[in-house]
C-alpha positions as CSV (number, residue, x, y, z in Angstrom):
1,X,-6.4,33.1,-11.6
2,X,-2.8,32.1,-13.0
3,X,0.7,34.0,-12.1
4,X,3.6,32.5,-12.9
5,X,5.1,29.3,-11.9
6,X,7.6,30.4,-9.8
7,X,5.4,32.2,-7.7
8,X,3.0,29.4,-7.0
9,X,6.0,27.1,-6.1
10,X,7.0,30.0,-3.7
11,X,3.6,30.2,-2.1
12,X,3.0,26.8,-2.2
13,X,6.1,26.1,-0.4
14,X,5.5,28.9,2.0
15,X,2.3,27.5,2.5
16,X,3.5,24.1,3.8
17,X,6.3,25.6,6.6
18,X,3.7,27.9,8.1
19,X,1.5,24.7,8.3
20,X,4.0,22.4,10.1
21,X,6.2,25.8,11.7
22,X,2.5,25.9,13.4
23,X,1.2,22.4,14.0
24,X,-0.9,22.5,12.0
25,X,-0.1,19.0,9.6
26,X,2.5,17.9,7.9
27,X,2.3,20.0,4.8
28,X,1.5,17.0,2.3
29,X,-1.6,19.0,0.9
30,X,-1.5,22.4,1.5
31,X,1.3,23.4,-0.7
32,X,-0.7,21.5,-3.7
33,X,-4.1,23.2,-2.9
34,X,-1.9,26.5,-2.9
35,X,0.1,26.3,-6.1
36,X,-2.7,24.9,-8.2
37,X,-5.3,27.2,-7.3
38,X,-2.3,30.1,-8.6
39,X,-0.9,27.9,-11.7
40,X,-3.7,25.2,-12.3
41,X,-0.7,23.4,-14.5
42,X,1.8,23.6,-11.9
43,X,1.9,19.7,-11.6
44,X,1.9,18.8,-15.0
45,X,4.6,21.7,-16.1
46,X,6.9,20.3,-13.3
47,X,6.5,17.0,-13.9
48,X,7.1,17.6,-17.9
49,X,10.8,18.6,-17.1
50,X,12.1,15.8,-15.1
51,X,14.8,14.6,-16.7
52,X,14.1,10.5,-16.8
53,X,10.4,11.3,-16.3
54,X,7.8,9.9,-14.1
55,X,6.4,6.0,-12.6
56,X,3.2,5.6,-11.2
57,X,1.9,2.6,-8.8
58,X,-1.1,2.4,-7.9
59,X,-3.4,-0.7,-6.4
60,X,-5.2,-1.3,-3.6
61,X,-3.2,-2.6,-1.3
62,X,0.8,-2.2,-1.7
63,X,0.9,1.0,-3.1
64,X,3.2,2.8,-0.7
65,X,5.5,0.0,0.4
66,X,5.7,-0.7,-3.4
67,X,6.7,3.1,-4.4
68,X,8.9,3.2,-1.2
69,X,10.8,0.2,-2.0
70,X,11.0,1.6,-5.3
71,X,12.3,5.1,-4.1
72,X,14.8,2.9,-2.0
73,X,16.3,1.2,-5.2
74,X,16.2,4.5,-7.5
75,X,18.1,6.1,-5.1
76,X,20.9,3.5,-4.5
77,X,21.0,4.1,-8.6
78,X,21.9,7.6,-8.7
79,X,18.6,8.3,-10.3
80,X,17.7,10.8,-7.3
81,X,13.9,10.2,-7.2
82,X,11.1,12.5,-6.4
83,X,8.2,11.0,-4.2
84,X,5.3,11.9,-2.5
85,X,7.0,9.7,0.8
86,X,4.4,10.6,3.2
87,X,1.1,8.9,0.8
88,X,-0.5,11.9,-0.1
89,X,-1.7,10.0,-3.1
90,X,-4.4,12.7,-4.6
91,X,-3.6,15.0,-7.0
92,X,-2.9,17.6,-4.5
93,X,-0.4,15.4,-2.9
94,X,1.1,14.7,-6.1
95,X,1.3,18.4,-6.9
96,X,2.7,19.5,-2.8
97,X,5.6,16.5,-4.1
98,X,6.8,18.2,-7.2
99,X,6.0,21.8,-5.4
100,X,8.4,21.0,-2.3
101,X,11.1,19.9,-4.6
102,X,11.3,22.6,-6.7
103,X,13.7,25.1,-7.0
104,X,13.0,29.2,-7.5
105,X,12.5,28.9,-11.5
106,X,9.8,25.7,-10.6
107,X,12.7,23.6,-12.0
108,X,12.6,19.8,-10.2
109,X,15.6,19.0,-8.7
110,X,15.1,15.8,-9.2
111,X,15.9,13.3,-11.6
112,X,12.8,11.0,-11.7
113,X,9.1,11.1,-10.0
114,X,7.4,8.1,-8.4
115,X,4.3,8.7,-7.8
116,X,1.9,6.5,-5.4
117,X,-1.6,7.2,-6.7
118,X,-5.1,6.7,-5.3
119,X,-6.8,4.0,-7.3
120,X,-9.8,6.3,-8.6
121,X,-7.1,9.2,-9.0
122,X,-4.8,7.0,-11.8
123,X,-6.7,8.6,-14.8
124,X,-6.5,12.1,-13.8
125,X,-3.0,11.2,-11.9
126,X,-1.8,9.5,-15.6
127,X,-3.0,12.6,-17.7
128,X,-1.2,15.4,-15.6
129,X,2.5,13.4,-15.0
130,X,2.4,11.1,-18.6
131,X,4.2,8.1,-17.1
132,X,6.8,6.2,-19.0
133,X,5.7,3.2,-16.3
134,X,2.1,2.3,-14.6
135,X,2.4,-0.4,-11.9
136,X,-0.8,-1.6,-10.5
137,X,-0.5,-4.0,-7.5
138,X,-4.0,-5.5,-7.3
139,X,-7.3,-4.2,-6.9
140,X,-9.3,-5.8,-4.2
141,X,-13.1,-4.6,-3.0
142,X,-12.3,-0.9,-0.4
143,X,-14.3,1.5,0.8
144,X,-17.4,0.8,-0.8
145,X,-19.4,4.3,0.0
146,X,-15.9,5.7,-2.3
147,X,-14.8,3.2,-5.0
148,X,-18.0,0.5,-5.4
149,X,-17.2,-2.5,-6.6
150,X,-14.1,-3.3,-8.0
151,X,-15.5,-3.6,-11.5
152,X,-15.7,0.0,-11.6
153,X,-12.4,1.0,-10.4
154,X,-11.0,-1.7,-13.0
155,X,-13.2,0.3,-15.9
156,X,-11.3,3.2,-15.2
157,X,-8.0,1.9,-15.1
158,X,-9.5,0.1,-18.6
159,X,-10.5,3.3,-19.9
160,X,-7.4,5.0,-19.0
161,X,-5.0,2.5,-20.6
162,X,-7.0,2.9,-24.1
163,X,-5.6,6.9,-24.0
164,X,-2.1,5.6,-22.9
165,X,0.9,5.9,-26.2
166,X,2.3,2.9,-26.7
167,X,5.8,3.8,-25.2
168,X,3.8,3.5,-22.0
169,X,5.0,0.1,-20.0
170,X,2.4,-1.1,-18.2
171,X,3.6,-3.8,-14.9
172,X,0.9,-5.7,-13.8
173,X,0.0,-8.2,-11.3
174,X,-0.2,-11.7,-13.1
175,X,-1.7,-13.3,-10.1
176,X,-4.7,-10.8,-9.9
177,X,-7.2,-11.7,-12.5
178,X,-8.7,-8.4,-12.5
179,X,-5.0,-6.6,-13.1
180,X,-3.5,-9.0,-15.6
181,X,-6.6,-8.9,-18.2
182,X,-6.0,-5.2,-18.4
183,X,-2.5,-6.1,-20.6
184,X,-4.5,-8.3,-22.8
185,X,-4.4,-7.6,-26.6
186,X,-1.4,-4.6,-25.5
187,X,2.3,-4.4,-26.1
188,X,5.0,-3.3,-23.6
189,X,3.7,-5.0,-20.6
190,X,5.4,-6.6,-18.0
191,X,4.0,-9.1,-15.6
192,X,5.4,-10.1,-12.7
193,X,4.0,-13.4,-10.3
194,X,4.7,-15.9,-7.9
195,X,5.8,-19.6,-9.6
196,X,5.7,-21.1,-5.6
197,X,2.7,-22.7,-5.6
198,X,3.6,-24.4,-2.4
199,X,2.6,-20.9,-0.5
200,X,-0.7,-20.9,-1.7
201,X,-3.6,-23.3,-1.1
202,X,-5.7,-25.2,-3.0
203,X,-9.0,-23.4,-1.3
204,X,-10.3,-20.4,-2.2
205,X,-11.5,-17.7,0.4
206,X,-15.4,-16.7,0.8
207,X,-14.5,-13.3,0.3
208,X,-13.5,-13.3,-3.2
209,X,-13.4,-10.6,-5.6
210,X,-12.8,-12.3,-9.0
211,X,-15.0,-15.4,-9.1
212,X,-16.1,-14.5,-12.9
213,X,-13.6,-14.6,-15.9
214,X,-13.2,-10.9,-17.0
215,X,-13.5,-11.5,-21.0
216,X,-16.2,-14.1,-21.1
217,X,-18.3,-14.4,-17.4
218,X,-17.8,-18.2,-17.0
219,X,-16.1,-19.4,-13.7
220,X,-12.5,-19.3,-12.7
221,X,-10.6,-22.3,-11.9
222,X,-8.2,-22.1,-9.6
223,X,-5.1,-24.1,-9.4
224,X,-3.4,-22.5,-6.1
225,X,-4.8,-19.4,-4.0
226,X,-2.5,-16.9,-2.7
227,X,-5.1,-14.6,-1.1
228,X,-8.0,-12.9,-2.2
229,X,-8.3,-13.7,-5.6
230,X,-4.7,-13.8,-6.1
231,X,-3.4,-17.5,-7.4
232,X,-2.9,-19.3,-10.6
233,X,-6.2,-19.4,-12.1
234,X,-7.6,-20.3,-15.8
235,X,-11.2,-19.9,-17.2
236,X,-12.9,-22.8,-17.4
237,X,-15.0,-21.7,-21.0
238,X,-12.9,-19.3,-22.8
239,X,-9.4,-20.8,-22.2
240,X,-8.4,-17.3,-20.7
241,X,-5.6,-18.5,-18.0
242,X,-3.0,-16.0,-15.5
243,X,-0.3,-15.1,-17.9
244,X,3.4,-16.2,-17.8
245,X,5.1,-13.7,-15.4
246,X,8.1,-12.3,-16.8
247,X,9.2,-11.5,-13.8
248,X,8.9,-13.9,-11.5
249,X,9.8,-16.0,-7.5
250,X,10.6,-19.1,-7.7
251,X,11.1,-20.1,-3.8
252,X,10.1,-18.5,-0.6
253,X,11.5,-19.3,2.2
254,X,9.3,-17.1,5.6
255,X,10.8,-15.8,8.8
256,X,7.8,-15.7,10.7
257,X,7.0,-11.7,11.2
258,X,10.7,-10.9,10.5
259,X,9.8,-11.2,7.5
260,X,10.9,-13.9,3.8
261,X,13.6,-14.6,1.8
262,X,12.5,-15.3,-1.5
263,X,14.4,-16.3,-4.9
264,X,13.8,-13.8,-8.2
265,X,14.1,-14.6,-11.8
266,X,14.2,-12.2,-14.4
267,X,14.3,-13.2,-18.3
268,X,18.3,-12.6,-17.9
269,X,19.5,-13.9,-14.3
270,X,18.3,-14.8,-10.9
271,X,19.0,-13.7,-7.5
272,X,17.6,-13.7,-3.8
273,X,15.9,-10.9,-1.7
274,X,15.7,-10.7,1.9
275,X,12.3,-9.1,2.4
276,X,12.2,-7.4,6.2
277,X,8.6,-7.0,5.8
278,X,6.0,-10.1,6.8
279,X,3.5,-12.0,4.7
280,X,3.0,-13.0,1.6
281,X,1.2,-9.4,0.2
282,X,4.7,-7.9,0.9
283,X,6.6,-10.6,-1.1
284,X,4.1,-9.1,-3.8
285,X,5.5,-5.4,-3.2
286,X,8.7,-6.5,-3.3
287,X,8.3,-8.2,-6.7
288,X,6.4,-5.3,-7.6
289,X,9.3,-2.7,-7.1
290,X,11.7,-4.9,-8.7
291,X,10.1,-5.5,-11.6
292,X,9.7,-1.9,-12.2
293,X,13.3,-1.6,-11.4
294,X,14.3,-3.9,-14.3
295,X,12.1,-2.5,-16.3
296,X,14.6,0.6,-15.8
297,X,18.0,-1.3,-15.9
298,X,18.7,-1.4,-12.4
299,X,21.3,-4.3,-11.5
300,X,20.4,-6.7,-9.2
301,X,22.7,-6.0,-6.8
302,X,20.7,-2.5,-6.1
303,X,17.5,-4.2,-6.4
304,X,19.2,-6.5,-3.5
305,X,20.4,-3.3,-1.6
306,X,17.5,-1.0,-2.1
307,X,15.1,-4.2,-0.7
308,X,17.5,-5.2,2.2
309,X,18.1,-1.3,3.4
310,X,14.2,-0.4,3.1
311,X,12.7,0.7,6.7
312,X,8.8,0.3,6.6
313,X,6.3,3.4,5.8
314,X,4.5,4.7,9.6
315,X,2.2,2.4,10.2
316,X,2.8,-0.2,7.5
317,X,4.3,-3.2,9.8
318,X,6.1,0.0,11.9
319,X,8.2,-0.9,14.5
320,X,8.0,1.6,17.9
321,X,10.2,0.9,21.5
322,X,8.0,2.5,24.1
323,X,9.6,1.7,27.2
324,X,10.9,-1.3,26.3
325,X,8.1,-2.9,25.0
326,X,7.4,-2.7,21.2
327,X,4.4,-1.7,19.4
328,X,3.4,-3.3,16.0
329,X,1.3,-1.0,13.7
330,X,-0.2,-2.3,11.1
331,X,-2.7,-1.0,9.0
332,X,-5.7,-2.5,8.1
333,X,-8.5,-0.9,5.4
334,X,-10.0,-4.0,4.0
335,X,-11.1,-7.6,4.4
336,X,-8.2,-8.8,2.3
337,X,-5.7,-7.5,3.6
338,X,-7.0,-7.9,7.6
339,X,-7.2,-11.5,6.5
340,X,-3.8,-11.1,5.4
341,X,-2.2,-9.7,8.9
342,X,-4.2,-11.8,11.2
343,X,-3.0,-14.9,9.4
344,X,0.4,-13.9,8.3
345,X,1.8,-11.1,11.0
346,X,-0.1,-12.1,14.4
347,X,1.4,-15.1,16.4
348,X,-0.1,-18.1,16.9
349,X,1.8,-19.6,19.5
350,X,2.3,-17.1,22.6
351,X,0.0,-14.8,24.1
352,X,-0.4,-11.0,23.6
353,X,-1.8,-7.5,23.3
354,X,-4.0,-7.4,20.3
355,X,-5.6,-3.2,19.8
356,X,-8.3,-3.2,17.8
357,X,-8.5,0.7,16.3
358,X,-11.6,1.1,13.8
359,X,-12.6,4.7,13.0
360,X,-15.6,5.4,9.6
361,X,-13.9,8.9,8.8
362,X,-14.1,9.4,5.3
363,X,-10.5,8.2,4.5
364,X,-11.2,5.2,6.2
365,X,-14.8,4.6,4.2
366,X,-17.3,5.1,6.3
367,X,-19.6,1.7,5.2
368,X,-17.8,-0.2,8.1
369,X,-19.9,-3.4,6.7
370,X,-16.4,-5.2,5.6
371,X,-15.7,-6.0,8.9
372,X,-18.3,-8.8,8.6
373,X,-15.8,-10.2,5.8
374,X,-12.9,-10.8,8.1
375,X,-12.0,-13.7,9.4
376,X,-11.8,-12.8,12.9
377,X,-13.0,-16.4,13.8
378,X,-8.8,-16.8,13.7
379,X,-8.5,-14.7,17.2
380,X,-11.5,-17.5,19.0
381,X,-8.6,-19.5,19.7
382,X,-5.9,-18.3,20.4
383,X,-5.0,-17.3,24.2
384,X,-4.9,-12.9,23.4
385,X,-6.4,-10.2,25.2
386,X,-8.3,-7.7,22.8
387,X,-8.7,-4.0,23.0
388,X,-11.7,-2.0,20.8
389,X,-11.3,1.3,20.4
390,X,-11.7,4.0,18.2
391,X,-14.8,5.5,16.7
392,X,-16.6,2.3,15.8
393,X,-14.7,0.4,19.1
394,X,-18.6,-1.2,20.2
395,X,-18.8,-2.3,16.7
396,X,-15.9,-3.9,16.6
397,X,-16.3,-5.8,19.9
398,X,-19.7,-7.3,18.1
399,X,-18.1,-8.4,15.6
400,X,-15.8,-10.3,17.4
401,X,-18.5,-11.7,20.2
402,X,-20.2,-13.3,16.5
403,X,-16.6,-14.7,15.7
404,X,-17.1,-16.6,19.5
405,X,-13.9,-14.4,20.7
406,X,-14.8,-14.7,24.9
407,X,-16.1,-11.4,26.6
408,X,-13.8,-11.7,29.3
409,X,-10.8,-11.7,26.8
410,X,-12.6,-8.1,25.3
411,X,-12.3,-4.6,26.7
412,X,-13.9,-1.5,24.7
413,X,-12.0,1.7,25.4
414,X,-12.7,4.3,22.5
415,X,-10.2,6.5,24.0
416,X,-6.7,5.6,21.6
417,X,-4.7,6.6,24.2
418,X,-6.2,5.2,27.2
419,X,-7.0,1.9,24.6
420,X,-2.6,2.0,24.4
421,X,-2.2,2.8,28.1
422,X,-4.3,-0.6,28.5
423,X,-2.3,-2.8,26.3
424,X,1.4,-1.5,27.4
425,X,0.1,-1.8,31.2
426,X,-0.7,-5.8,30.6
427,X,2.7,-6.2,27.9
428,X,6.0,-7.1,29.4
429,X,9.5,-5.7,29.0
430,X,10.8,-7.8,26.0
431,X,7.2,-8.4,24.2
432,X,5.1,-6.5,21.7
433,X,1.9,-5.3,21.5
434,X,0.0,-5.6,18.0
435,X,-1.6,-2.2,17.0
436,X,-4.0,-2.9,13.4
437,X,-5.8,0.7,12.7
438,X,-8.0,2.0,10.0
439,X,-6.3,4.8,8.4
440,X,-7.0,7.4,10.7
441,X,-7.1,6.1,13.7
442,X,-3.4,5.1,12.2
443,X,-2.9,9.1,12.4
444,X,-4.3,9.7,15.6
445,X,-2.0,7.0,17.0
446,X,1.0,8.9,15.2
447,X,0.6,12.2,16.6
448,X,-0.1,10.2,20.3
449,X,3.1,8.5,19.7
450,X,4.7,11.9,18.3
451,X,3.6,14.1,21.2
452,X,5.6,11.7,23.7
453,X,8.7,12.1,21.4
454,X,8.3,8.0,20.4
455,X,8.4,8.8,16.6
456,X,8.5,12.1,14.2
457,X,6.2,13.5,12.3
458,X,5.2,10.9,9.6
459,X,6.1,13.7,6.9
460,X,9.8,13.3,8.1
461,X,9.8,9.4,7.9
């Protein structure tokens, strides 16, 4: 069935006000699965007419702090971006974006699309919008019962850059192994990397997703390890070795989980960010989004603004006042990145309210077996008071009894609420309780948090 595009926008967009006019969501889905199923092209047709046409990001971690930082820096640029904001990152979500910003005719009223896009999804994502840009962030091992292993989600990304024209610029990740020999042997790429080898270590983690060089098999040495696999790293057989980043940080200076000030070159200038996000895997979207930006011609002094103005995506390193205390949310979907927020976000010097939320829902993946790859041996020492909940909470509190985290320091309350109503009752005016979720529980803490009037609806964010 096909009618015309304008009526499929209409519906589409009638579609998603009935569904948040009733409670029903936020409308990030519905108005896709609506307006494709009455113009199957909708996406592609909209997207086609977009005056400086469309970016796509895409990685495992990063994706939509990347694409919002992005948004954040397009928009200070006149360039008035569209963006699927709330990380509906299928292709129905891309199609609901470009849907809900259309006007009567299906004409975008927009000026450019950036697109945040399921890892799996890029291919069919790439075909449908033609990007001018791809930016892939990394690609670390998630949700095995969905992706595999990350070979396979690099073949597709492999295969997909074969159909790409060569005006296509591809950004990638010169840190990540797995991202940076996808530009090998291609024009128009960008890479972007951290030169501070002083914030990485000379150890590599046991969870470690690139041990083999990508071109040859033999060994990688590496020189300094960010996280992951993410470091300066050569081959130790074929001479393979991380490219030179074009754009690149030269110093980083950390605010504990304020957040970094870091130091940017570009092959024309340099200039300093103040990143209001933690850790260094947001360092890494920041460089991301800028790199993009130049790629466009944005000045650095909106590069500057766009990073310095940014307010964090729900449940990315959110910030919510509840009574005077503060929760932290921060979400957590894979070993790297846990790894990442455990060492980089949680104190290590005071003690606190640490919720543990792990749900196997099938956005979360529901192999829950990656917990066995965190290092929760990290919490064993440190003088915090641990809450498991969610659907997996008894799993959880295993896992943690095998890191030799104390029983009398645990509580299992699968109940989210009641889990909250624990932590808050033991937090003081003044301190903050640290919230990490799996992605739905990350949901289900939103619409607690919404129903009590403590945030909006994450479609409004």
């Amino acid at each position: 069935m096909s009618v015309r595009l304008s009526a499929a926008v209409a519906a589409g967009q009638a579609a998603a006000a009935l569904s948040r006019r009733f409670g029903l969501g936020g409308g990030t889905v519905i108005a896709g699965h609506v307006a494709q199923r009455l113009h199957p092209r909708a996406l592609r047709t909209i997207a086609a007419s977009l005056p400086s046409g469309c970016l796509v990001v895409s990685g495992t971690n990063g994706k939509t702090t990347t694409s919002r930082l992005l948004a954040s820096m397009l928009t200070l640029s006149g360039l008035r971006p569209l963006h699927n904001r709330a990380g509906a990152n299928l292709i129905t979500g891309l199609t609901t974006a470009v849907v809900e910003n259309a006007g009567p005719l299906g004409r975008p009223r927009a000026g450019i699309g950036v697109f945040e896009v399921d890892e799996a999804t890029v291919p069919g994502a790439v075909a449908e919008v033609v990007p001018r840009l791809i930016v892939l962030t990394n690609l670390f091992r998630d949700q095995l019962d969905r992706y595999g292993e990350v070979e396979f989600v690099a073949s597709l990304w492999r295969k997909m850059i074969e159909t790409l024209p060569s005006s296509t610029t591809l950004i990638l990740n010169a840190d990540d192994p797995i991202v940076a020999s996808l530009g090998r042997g291609r024009e128009n790429v960008i890479y972007f990397g951290v030169e501070s080898s002083d914030v990485g270590t000379g150890e590599t983690p046991h969870a470690l997703d690139a041990r083999l060089c990508a071109f040859c098999g033999a060994p990688y040495e590496y020189l300094s390890n960010f996280y992951g696999h993410l470091g300066h790293y050569r081959c130790t057989s074929c001479g393979w070795r991380r490219p030179d980043p074009d754009i690149r940080i030269t110093n980083v200076e950390t605010h504990g989980d304020r957040g970094s000030r870091v130091t940017v070159q570009t092959l024309a200038q340099t200039f300093d960010l103040d990143v209001k996000l933690p850790g260094l895997y947001n360092i890494f979207n920041a460089l991301a989004a800028t790199a993009c930006a130049t790629a466009l011609d944005i000045p650095s002094r909106v590069i500057q603004q766009g990073v310095e103005r940014f307010e964090a995506a729900f449940g990315r390193l959110e910030r919510v006042l509840i009574e005077q205390r503060e929760l932290l949310l921060a979400l957590v979907k894979n070993p790297v990145g846990f790894n990442e927020v455990l060492r980089s976000v949680l104190p290590v010097d005071r003690t606190f309210q640490l919720v543990l939320a792990i749900n196997d829902l099938f956005a979360d993946g529901t192999d829950i077996s990656w917990l066995w790859d965190v290092d929760f041996e990290v919490l064993a020492e440190r003088p915090i008071s641990i809450v498991c909940t969610g659907l997996r909470a008894d799993d959880m509190a295993v896992r943690l009894k095998y890191a030799n985290v104390e029983r009398h320091r645990m509580e299992v309350e699968p109940d989210l609420t009641r889990a909250l109503e624990l932590a808050l009752a033991k937090t003081e005016p003044g301190e903050t309780v640290y919230l990490l979720p799996t992605y739905t529980a990350m949901l289900e803490t939103r619409k607690v948090l919404s129903r009590t009037g403590y945030v909006r609806g994450f479609w409004e964010d």
